[in-house]
C-alpha positions as CSV (number, residue, x, y, z in Angstrom):
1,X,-45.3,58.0,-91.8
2,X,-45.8,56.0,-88.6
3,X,-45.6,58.4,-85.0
4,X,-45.5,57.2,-81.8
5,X,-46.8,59.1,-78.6
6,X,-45.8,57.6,-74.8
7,X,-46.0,59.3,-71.8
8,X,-44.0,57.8,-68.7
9,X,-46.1,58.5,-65.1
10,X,-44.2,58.4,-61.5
11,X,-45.8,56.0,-59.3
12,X,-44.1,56.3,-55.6
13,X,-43.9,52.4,-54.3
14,X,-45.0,51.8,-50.4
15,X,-42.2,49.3,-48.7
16,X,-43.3,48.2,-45.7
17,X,-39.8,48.9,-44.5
18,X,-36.8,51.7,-44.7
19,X,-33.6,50.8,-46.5
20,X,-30.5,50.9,-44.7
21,X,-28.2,53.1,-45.6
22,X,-24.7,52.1,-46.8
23,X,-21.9,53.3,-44.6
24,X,-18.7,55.1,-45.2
25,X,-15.8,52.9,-46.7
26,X,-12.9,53.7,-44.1
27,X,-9.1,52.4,-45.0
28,X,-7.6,50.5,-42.2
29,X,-4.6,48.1,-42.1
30,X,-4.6,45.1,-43.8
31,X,-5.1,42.0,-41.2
32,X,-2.7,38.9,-41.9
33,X,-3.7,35.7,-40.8
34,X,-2.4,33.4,-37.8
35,X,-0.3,30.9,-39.5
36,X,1.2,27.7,-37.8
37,X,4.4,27.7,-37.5
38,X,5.4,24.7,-35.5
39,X,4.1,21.1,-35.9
40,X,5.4,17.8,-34.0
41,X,4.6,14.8,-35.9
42,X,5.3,10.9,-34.9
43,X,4.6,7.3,-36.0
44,X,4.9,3.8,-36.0
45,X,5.0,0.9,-38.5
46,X,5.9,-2.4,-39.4
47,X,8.2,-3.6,-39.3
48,X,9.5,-2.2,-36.4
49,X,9.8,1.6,-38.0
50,X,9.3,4.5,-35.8
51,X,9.1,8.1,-36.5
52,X,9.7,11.4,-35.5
53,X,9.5,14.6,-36.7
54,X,9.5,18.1,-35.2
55,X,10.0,21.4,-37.2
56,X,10.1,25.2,-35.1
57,X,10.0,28.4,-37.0
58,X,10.0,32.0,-35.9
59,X,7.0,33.1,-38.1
60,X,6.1,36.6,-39.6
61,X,8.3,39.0,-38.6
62,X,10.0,42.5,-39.2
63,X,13.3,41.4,-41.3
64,X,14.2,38.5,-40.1
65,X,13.3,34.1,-39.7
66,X,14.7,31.0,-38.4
67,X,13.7,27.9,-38.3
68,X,14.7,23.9,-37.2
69,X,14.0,20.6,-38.3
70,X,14.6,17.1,-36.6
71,X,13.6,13.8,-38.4
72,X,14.5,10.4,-37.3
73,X,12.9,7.4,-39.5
74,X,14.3,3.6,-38.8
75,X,12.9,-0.2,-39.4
76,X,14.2,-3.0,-37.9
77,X,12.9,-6.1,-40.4
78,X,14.0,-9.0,-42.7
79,X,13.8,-8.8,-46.7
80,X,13.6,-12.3,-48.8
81,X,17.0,-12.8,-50.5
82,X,16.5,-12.0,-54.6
83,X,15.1,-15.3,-56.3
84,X,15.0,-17.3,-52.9
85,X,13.1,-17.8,-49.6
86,X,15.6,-17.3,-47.6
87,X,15.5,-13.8,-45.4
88,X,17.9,-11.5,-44.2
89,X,17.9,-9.2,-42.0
90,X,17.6,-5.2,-43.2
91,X,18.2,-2.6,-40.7
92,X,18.1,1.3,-41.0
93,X,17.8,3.9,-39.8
94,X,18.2,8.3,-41.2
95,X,18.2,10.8,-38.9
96,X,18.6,14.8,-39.6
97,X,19.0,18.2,-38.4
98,X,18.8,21.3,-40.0
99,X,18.6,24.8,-39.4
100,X,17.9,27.9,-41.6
101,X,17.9,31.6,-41.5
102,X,17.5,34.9,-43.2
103,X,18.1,38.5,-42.8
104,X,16.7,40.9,-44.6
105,X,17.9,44.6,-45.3
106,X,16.2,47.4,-47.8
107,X,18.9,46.1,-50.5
108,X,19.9,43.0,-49.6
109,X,18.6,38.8,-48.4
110,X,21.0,36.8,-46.4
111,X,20.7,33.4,-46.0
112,X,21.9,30.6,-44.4
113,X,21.4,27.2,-43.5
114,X,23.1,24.2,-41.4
115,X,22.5,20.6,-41.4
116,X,23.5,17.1,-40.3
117,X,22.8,13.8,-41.3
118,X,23.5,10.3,-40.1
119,X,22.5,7.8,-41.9
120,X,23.0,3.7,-41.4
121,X,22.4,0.8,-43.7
122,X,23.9,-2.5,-44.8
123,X,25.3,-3.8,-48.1
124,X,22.6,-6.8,-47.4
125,X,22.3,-7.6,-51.4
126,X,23.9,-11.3,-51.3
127,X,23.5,-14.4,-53.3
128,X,21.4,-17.0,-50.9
129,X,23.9,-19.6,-51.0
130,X,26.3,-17.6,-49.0
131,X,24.0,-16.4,-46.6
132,X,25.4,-18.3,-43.7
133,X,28.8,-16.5,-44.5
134,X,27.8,-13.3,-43.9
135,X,28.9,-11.5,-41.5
136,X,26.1,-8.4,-41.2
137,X,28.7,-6.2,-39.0
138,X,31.2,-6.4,-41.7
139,X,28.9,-5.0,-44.4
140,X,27.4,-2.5,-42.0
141,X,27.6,1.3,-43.8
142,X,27.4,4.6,-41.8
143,X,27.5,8.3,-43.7
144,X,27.7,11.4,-41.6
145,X,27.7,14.2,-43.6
146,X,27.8,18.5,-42.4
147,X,26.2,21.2,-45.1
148,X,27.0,24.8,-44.0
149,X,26.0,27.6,-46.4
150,X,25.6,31.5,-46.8
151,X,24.4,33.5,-49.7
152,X,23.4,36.7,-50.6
153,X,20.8,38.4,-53.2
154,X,19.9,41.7,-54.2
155,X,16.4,42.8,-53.9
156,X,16.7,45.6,-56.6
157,X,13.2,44.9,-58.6
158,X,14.7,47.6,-61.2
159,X,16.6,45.5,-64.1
160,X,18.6,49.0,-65.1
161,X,20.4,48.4,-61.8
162,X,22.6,46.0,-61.2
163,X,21.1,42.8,-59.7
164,X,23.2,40.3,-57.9
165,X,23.5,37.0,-56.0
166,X,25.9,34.9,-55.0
167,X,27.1,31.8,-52.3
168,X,29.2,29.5,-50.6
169,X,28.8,26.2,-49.6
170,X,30.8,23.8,-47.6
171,X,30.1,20.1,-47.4
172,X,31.9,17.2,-45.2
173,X,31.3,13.2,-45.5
174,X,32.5,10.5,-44.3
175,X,31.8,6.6,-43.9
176,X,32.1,3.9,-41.4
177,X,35.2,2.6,-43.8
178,X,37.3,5.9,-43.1
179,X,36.4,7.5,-46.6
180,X,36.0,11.2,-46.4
181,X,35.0,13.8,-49.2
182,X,35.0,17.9,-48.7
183,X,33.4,19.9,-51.4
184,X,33.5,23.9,-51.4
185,X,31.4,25.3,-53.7
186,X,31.8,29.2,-54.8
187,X,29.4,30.8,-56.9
188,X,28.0,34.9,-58.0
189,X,26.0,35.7,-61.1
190,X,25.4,39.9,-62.1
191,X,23.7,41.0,-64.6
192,X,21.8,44.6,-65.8
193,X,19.8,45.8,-68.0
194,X,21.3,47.3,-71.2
195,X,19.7,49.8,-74.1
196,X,18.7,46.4,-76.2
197,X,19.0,43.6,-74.0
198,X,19.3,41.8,-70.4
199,X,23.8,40.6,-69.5
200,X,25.9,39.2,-67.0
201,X,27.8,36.8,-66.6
202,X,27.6,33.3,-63.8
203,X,30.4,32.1,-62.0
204,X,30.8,29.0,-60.7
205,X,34.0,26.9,-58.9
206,X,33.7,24.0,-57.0
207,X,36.7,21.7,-55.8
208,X,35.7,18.2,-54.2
209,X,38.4,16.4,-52.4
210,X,38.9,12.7,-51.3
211,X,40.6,11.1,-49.2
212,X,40.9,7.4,-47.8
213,X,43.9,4.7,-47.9
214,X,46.1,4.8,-50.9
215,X,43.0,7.6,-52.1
216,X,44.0,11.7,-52.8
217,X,41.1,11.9,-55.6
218,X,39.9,15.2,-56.5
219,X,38.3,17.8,-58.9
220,X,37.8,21.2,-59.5
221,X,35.3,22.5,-62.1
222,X,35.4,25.9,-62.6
223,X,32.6,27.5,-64.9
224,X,32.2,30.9,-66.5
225,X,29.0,31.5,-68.3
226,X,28.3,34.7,-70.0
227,X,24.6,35.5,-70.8
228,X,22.4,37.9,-72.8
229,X,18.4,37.9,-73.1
230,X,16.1,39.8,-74.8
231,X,12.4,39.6,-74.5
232,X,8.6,40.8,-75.8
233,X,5.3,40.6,-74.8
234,X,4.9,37.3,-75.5
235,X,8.6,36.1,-76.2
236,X,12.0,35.9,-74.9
237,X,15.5,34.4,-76.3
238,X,18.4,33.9,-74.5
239,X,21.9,32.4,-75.2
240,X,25.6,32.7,-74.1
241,X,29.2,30.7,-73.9
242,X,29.5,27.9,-71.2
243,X,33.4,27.5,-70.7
244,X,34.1,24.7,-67.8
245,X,37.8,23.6,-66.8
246,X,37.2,20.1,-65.6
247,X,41.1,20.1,-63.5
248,X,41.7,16.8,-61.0
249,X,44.4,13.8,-60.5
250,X,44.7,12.6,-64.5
251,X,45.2,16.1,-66.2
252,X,42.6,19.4,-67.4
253,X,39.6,18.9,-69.4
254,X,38.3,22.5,-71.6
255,X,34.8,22.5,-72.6
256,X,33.8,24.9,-74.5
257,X,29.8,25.0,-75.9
258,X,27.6,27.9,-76.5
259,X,24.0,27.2,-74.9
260,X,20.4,29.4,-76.0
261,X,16.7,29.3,-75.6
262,X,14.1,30.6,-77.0
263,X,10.4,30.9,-75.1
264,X,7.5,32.0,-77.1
265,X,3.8,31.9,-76.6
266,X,1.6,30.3,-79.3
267,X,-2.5,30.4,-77.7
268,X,-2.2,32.9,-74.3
269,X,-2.4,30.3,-71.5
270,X,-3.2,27.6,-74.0
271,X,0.3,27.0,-75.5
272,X,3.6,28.0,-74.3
273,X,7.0,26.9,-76.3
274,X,10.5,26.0,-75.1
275,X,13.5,25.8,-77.2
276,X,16.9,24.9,-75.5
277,X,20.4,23.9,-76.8
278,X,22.8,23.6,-73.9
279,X,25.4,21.0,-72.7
280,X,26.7,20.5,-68.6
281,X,30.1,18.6,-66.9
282,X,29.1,16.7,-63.7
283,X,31.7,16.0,-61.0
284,X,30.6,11.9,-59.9
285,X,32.4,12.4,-56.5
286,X,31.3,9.8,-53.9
287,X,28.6,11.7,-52.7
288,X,27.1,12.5,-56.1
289,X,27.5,8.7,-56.8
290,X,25.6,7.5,-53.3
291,X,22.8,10.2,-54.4
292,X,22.4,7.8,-57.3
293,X,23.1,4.2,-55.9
294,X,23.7,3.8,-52.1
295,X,25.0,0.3,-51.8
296,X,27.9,1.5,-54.5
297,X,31.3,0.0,-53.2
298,X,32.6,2.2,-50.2
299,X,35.1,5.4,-50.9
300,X,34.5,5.4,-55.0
301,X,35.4,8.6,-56.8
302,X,33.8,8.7,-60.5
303,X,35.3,10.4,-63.5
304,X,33.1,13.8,-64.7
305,X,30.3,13.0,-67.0
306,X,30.0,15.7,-69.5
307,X,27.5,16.8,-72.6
308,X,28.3,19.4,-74.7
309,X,25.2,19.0,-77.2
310,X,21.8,18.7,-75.6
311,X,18.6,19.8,-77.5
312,X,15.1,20.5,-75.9
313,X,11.5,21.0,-76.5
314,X,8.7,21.5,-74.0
315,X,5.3,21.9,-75.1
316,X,3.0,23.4,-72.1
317,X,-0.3,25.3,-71.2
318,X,-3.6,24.8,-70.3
319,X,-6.1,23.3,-72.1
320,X,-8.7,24.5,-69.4
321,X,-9.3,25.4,-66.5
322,X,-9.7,21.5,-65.0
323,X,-6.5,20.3,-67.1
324,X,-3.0,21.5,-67.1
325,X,-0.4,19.7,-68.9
326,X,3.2,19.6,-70.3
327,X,5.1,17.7,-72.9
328,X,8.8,17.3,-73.6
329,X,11.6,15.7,-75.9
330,X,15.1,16.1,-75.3
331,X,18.7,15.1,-76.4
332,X,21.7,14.3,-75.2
333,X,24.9,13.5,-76.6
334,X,26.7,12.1,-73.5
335,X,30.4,11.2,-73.0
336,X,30.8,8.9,-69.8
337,X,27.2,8.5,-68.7
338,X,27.2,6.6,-65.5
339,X,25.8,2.9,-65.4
340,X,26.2,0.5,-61.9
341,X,27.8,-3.3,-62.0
342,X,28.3,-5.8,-59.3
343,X,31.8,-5.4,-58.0
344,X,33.4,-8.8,-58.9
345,X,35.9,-7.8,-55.9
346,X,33.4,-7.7,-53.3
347,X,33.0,-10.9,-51.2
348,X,29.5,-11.4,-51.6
349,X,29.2,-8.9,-55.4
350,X,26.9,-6.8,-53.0
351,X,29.2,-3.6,-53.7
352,X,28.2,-1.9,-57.1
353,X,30.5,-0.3,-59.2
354,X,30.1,2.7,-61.9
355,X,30.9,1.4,-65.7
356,X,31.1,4.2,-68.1
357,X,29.8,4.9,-72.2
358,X,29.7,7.3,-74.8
359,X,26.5,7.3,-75.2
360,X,23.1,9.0,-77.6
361,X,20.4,9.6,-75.2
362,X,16.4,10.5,-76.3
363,X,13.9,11.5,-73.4
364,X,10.4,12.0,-73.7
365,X,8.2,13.0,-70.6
366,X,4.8,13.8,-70.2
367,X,2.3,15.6,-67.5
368,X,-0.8,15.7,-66.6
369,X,-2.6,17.5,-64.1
370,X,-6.7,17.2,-64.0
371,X,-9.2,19.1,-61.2
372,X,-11.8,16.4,-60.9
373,X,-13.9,18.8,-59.0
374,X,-13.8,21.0,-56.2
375,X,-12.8,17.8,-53.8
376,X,-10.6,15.7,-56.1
377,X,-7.5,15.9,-57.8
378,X,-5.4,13.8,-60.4
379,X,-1.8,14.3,-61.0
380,X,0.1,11.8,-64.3
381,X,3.4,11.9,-64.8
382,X,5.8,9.5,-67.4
383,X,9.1,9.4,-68.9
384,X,10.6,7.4,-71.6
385,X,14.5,7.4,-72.5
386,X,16.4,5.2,-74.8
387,X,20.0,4.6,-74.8
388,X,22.1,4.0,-78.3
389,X,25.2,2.5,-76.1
390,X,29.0,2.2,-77.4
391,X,31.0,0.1,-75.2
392,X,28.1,-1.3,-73.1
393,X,25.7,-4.3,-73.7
394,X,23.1,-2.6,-71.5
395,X,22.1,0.8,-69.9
396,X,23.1,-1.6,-66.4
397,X,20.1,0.0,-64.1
398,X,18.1,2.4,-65.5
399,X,14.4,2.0,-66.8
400,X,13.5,2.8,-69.9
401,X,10.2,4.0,-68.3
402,X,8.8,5.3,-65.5
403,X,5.6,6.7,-64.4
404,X,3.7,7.7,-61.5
405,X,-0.1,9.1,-60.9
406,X,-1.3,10.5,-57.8
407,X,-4.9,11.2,-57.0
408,X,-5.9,13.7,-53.7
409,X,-9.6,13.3,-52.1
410,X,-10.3,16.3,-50.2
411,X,-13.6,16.1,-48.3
412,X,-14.3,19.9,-46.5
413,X,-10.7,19.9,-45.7
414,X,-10.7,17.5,-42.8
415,X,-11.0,13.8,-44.5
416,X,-8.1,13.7,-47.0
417,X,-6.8,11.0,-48.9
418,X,-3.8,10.4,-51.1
419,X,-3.5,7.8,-53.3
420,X,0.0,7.2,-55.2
421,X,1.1,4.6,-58.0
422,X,4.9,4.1,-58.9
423,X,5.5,1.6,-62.1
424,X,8.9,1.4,-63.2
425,X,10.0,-0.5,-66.4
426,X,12.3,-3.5,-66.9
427,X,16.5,-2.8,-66.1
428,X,19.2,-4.7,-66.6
429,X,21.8,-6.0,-64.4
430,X,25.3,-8.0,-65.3
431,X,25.7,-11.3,-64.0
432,X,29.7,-10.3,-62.1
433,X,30.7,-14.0,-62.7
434,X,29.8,-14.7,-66.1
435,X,28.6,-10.7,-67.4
436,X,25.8,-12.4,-69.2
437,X,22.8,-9.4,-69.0
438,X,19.8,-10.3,-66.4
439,X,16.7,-8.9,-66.7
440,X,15.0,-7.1,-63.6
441,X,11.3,-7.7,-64.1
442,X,9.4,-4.2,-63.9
443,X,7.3,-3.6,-60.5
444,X,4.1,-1.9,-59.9
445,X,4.2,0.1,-56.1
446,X,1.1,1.3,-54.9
447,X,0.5,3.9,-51.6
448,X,-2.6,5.3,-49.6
449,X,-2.4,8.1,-47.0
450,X,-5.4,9.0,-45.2
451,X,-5.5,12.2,-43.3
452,X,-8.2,12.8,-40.3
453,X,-8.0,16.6,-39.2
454,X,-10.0,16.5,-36.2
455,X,-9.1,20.3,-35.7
456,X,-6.8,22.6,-37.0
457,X,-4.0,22.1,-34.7
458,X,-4.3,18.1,-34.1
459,X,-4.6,15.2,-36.7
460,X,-4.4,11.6,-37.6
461,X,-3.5,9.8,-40.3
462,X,-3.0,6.2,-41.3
463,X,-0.3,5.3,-44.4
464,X,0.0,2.2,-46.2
465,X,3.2,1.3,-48.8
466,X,3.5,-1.7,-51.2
467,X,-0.9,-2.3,-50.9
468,X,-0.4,-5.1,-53.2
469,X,2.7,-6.9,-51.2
470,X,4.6,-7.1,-54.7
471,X,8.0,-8.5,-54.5
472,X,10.5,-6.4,-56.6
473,X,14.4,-5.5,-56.6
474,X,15.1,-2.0,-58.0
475,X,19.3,-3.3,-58.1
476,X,19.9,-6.3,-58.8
477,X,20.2,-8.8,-55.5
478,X,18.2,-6.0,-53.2
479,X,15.0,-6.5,-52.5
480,X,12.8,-4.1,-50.9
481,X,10.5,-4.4,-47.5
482,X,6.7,-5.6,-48.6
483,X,3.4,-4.5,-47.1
484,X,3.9,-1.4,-44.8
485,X,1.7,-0.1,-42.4
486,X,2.0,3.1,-40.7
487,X,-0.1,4.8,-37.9
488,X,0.6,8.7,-36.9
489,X,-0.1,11.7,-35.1
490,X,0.5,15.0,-35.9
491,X,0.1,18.6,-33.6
492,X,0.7,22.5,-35.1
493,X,0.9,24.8,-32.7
């Protein structure tokens, strides 16, 4: 057999120094950082397009916040008329004020916020042979419109007690043509944990009124959803009842549709699935309707759009950890789905309209988000939907596809620069005199913003819209402004 003998000697190594010794970990209070609260930023373009913007918050504080915003944004400047040479002039201008709080207690968040808005623009959308008819006063549109809202939460973290929240919300509007809408919105969901699984029930009633000449539209949708959920590790399925009461001026609509999803993980933080089947009813008041398509003809009220069969799949994770991503298909079986028309009343068919199908919808949409490196960022985004139509010879307005990427160049945090691109796809339009389809070519938008932070508290920045100058109309007879250069200043204190 094969021994082995060692023997290990201490040999005492000469430093020519002493170590220092490592001192005593004390606790002490955690230190929070300075943060800026307040900022007051301005600029000014072309065309003529100043802005301002100023926003004041109370900060870090025991139980309580507040905090104010003020933005004003206008342009004076002309537009070329749709398929002409001839301009017109498109002035506007958006100004709002806000102002939000909260209130904490060892149970309880309060909330509530306030806000105004004023906001002018004209129906400028005109064939060029009757330019010298128009009378830009006429066709002038101002919206004011008041938000006021409170709601409260619970702060329970424990799901065997009963957790809470719930709100109400009151909105005014009206326009220059003596249209007005109010909306009150009432709404509370409860739920607890159970032996098996996670209940409650949402509530949710919201009446929107209208009023103008020869006008006393209105709607109430009332909604009572009943929910259970059960989860694992790596799971969780949820489902319930959705029973809306659609009630305004032509009679009562029940719709009645159960709705469930079910979230699974396939490859932890690789792969995550979403399953959904659920349906909605949307109230197209005016306001709703304006959201979608300002220059629509003043004072219209829409019938409800509702979908009692919708069917979902996202497909998300990360692939490492540079890329992120997310995929999606959905379905929608839609009755009265919203499309806009030239009003063939108007004067100048510069109103729109909303036209309304039963219609199949498919949607696809697709994310991408990739760290360059430590300085750059890129952000994809896309979305396909197709429309099987019944009454329609179109889907009037809306692309079939839309993308956008953005990509963000941060050098040591005080050169940054943002570069956006907007494509959106062909849409169609209806002629109002003969209703033959046009075709509304697609457009290609393209945006820089470059930020110099010459300290923390003060910076510059210089924005540019439309780079290329392309000459587009997103509705059919409005163009939009060209080349846009902005130049701004912004201070934090």
């Amino acid at each position: 057999t094969i021994q082995y003998n060692y023997r290990i000697n201490s040999v005492k190594l000469e430093v020519p120094y002493n170590p220092r010794p490592i001192s005593m970990a004390k606790l002490a209070q955690e230190t929070v950082p300075a943060v800026q609260n307040n900022y007051i930023m301005t600029a000014i373009g072309n065309p003529w397009s100043p802005l301002l913007e100023a926003s004041f918050n109370s900060g870090r504080s025991g139980n309580s916040s507040w905090g104010f915003l003020f933005r004003h944004t206008s342009a004076r400047g002309s537009v070329p008329l749709q398929n002409s040479s001839t301009r017109i002039d498109v002035p506007w201008k958006n100004t709002l004020a806000a102002f939000q709080g909260k209130y904490l207690t060892k149970k309880t968040a309060w909330q509530t916020r306030l806000s105004y808005q004023s906001n002018t623009y004209q129906y400028y959308g005109i064939d060029p042979v009757a330019a010298p008819l128009y009378d830009a006063d006429t066709f002038r549109q101002h919206l004011q419109s008041g938000w006021a809202s409170l709601s409260l939460s619970s702060l329970n973290p424990d799901s065997n007690r009963l957790q809470y929240d719930g709100g109400l919300q009151y909105r005014f509007m009206a326009d220059r043509y003596d249209y007005m809408e109010n909306q009150v919105t009432l709404n509370a969901r409860v739920g607890k944990m159970f032996t098996a699984f996670y209940g409650g029930i949402e509530f949710n009633n919201r009446y929107l009124g209208a009023a103008g000449e020869n006008d006393s539209s209105y709607v109430n949708l009332f909604t009572l959803r009943p929910f259970a959920e059960k989860s694992g590790k790596e799971w969780k399925i949820s489902g319930g009842l959705n029973v809306t009461s659609d009630k305004h001026f032509g009679g009562t609509t029940l719709y009645v549709f159960p709705f469930a999803s079910f979230d699974f993980v396939v490859v932890p933080r690789v792969m995550k699935i979403n399953l959904i089947y659920d349906g909605y009813v949307v109230s197209n008041s005016y306001k709703q309707l304006l959201e979608e398509n300002l220059y629509i003809r003043p004072g219209t009220f829409g019938k409800s759009t509702s979908c009692n069969s919708a069917i979902g799949a996202t497909l998300a994770g990360i692939l490492n950890d540079e890329i992120h991503y997310s995929l999606s298909g959905r379905y929608e079986n839609v009755k009265n789905q919203v499309f806009f028309v030239n009003a063939v009343d108007s004067p100048f068919y510069n109103w729109f309209v909303p036209v309304y199908d039963d219609v199949e919808v498919m949607k696809m949409a697709a994310s991408f988000s990739f760290k360059i490196s430590s300085k750059a960022q890129l952000n994809l985004m896309a979305q396909y939907q197709h429309f099987d139509l019944l009454r329609q010879k179109k889907p009037w307005g809306l692309p079939a596809i839309t993308a956008s990427s953005a990509l963000v160049y941060n050098i040591r945090n005080k050169i940054i620069s943002t570069s956006q691109l907007y494509f959106v796809g062909t849409r169609y339009a209806q002629n109002p005199v003969t209703e033959v389809a046009v075709t509304l070519k697609p457009f290609v938008n393209l945006n820089e913003k470059i930020e110099y932070r010459y300290t923390d508290k003060f910076s510059l920045y210089l924005e540019l819209k439309n780079i290329t100058a392309s000459k587009y109309a997103y509705w059919n007879q409005y163009t939009s402004y060209r080349f846009q250069a902005f130049l701004g200043a912004m201070f934090m204190f």
